[in-house]
C-alpha positions as CSV (number, residue, x, y, z in Angstrom):
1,X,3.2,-0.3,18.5
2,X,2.9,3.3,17.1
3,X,1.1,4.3,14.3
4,X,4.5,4.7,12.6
5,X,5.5,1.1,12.5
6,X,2.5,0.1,11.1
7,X,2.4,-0.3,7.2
8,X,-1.2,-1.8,5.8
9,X,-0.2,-4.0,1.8
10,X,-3.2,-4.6,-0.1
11,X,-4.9,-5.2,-3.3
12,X,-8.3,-3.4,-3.0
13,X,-8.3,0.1,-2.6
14,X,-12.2,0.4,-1.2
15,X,-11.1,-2.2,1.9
16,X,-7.2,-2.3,2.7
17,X,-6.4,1.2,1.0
18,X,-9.3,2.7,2.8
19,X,-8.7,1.0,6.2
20,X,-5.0,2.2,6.5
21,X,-6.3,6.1,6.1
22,X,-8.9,6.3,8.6
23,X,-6.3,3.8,10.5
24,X,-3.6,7.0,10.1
25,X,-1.1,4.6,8.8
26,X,1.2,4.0,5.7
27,X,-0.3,2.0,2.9
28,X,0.8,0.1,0.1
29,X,-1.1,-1.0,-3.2
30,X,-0.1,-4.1,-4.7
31,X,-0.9,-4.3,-8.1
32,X,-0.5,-7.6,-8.9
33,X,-4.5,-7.9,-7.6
34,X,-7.5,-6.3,-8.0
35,X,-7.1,-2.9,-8.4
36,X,-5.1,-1.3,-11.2
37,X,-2.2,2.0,-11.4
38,X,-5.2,4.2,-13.0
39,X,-7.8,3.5,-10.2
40,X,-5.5,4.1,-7.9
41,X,-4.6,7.5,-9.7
42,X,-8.3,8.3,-9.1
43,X,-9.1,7.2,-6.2
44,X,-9.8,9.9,-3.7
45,X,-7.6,8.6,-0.8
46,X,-4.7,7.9,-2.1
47,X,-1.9,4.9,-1.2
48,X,1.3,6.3,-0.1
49,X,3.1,3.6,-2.4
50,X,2.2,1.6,-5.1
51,X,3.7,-1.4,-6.2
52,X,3.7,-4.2,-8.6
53,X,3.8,-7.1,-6.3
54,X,4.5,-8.4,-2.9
55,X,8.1,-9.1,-4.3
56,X,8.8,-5.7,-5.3
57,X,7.8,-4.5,-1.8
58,X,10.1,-7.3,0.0
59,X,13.4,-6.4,-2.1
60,X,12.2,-2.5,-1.2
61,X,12.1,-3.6,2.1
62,X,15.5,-5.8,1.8
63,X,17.2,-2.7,0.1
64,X,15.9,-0.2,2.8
65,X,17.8,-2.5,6.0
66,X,20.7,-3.4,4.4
């Protein structure tokens, strides 16, 4: 699978967040756990989306294939 396929969701920024940049892969912040929008504003490697939940990112997801 290449790195382009691969697209890491999480809640912390300091484990999932992190592990998807030194991965070289997408990332997605879910905020509906621990870490908030103005944390992740801050943080120094930042998510390449954020999102308010799991659901928001399956109808993105939906919307994107149909």
């Amino acid at each position: 699978m290449a790195r382009k396929e691969i697209l890491i969701v999480g809640d912390r920024l300091y484990t999932d967040i992190l592990c998807g940049y030194h991965a070289g892969v997408e990332t997605v912040l879910v905020l509906s756990g621990e870490a908030t929008k103005e944390e992740a504003k801050a943080y120094e490697h930042q998510p390449d989306y954020v999102m308010s939940s799991v659901d928001e990112l399956h109808e993105a997801w939906i919307k994107s294939i149909s």
